[in-house]
VOPAGU-2260 file (C-alpha; in pm, 1 decimal, decimal comma):
REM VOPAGU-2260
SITE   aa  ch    i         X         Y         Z
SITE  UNK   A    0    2052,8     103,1   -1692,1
SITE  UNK   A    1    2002,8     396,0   -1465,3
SITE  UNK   A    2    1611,7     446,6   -1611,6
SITE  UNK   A    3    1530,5      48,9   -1580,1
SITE  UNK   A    4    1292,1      67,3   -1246,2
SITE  UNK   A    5    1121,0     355,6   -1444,2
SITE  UNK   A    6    1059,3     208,1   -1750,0
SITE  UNK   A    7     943,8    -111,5   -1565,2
SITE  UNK   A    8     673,5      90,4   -1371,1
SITE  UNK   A    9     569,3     280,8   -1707,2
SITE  UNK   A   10     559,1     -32,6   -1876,9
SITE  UNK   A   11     345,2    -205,5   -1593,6
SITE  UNK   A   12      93,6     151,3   -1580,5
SITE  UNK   A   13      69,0      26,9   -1934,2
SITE  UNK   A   14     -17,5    -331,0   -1923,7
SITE  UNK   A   15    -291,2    -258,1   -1608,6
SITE  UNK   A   16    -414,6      59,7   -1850,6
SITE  UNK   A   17    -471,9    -218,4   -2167,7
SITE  UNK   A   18    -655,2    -460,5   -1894,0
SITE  UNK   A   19    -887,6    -164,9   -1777,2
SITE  UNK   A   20    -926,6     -86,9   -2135,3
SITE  UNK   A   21   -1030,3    -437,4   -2246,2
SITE  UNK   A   22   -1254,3    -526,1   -1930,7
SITE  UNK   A   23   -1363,6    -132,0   -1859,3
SITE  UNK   A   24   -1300,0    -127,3   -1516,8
SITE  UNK   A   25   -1215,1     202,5   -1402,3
SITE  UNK   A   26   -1085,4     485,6   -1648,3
SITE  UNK   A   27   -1279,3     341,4   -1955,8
SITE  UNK   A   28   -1616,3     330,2   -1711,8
SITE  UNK   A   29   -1584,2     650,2   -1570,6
SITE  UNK   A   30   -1315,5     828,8   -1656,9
SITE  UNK   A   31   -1439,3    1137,0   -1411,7
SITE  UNK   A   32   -1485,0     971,2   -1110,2
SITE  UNK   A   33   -1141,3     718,7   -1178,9
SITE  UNK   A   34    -965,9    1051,4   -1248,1
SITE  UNK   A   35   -1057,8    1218,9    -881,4
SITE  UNK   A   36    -995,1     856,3    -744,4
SITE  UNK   A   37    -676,3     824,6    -856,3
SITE  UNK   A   38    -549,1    1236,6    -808,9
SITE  UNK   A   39    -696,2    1174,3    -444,3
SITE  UNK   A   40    -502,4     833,2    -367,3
SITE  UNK   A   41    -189,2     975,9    -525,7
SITE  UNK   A   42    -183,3    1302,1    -330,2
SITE  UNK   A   43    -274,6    1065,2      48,8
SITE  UNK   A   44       8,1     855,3     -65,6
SITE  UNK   A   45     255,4    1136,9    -103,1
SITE  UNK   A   46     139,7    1274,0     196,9
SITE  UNK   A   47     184,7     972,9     358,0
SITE  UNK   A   48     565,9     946,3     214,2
SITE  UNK   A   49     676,3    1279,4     296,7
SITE  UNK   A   50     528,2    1229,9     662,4
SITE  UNK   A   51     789,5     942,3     654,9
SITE  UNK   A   52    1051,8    1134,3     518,1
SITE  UNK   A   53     990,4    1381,4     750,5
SITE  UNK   A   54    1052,3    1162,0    1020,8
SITE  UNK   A   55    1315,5     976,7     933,7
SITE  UNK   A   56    1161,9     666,0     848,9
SITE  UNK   A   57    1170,3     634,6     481,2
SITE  UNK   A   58    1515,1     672,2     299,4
SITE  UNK   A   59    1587,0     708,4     -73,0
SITE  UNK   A   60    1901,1     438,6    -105,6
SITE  UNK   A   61    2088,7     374,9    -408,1
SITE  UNK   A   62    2005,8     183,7    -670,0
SITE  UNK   A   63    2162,0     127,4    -990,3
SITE  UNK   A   64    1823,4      69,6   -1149,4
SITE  UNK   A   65    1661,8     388,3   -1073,9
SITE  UNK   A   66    1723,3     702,3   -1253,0
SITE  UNK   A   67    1870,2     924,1    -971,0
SITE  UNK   A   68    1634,6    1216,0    -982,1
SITE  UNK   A   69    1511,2    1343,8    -683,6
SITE  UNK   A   70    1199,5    1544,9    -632,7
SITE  UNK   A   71    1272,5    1588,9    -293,5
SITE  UNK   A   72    1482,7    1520,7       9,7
SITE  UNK   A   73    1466,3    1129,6      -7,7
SITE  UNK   A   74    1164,5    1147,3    -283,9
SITE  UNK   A   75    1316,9     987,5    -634,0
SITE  UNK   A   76    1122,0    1049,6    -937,0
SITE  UNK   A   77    1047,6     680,1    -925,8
SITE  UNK   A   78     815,3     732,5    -607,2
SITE  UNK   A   79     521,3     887,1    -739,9
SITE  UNK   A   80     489,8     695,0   -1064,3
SITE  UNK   A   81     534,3     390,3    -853,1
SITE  UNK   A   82     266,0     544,6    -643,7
SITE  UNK   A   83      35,2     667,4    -925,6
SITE  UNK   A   84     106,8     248,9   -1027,5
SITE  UNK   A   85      -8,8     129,9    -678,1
SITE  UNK   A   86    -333,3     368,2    -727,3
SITE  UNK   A   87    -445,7     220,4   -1050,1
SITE  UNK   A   88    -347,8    -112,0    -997,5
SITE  UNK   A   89    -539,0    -126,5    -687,5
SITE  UNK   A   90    -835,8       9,1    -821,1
SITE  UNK   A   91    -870,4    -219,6   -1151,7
SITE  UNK   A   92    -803,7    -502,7    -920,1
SITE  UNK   A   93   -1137,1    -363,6    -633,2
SITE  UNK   A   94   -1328,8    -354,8    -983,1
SITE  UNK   A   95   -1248,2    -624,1   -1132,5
SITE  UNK   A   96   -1352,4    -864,3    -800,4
SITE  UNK   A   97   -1673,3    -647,0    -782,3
SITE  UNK   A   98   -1785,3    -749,9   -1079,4
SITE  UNK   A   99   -1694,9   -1119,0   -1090,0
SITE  UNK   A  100   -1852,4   -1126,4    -770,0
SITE  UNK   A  101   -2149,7   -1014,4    -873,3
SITE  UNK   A  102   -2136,9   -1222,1   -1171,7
SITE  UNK   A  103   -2061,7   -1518,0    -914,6
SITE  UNK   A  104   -2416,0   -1420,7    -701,3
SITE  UNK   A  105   -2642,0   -1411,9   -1034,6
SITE  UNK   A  106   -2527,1   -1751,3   -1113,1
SITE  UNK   A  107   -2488,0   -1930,7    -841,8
SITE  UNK   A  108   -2600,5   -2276,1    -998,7
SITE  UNK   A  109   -2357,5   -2248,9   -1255,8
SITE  UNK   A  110   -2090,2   -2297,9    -949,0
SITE  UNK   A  111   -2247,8   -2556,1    -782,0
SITE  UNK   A  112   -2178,1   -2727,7   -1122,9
SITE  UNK   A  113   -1822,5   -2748,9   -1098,9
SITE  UNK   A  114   -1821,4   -2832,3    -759,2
């Protein structure tokens, strides 16, 4: 049980990579620029983590769930692929509302319809 939270975030990385697949959102419409996106928002957010560690205010804990590697001081293995999850997800979701919204403003009778 000790690899469950990782195999739930792989599995999840998986299930958001299939919906950006399907609907081409981000890697699948431009795999370059999603690529520096995502290397970019990783590295800020690990940044951002070890500037917590650093100070104290983030703490690893113990949980039977996770696998028990640690990177770093206070920095599981779980972190960044939780992090690297956080990234993608985010950006598939921005996408996705761009371009319903847009779809929304090119037919704007069409919801007046089912008002």
């Amino acid at each position: 049980m000790g690899a469950l939270y990782l195999a739930v975030l792989l599995i999840s990385l998986g299930c958001m990579l299939l919906l950006d697949r399907r609907f081409e959102l981000f890697f699948w419409r431009d795999a370059v620029s999603a690529s520096v996106v995502t290397v970019v928002g990783l590295i800020f957010f690990l940044v951002w983590d070890i500037a917590g560690i650093a100070n104290g205010i983030f703490l690893r804990g113990d949980a039977a769930i996770a696998t028990g590697v640690v990177l770093a001081p206070e920095l599981p293995l779980e972190e960044p692929v939780f992090l690297l999850f956080l990234v993608v997800c985010t950006m598939i979701i921005y996408t996705g509302a761009v371009r319903l919204v847009a779809q929304l403003r090119q037919h704007p009778r069409a919801q007046e319809g089912r008002s």
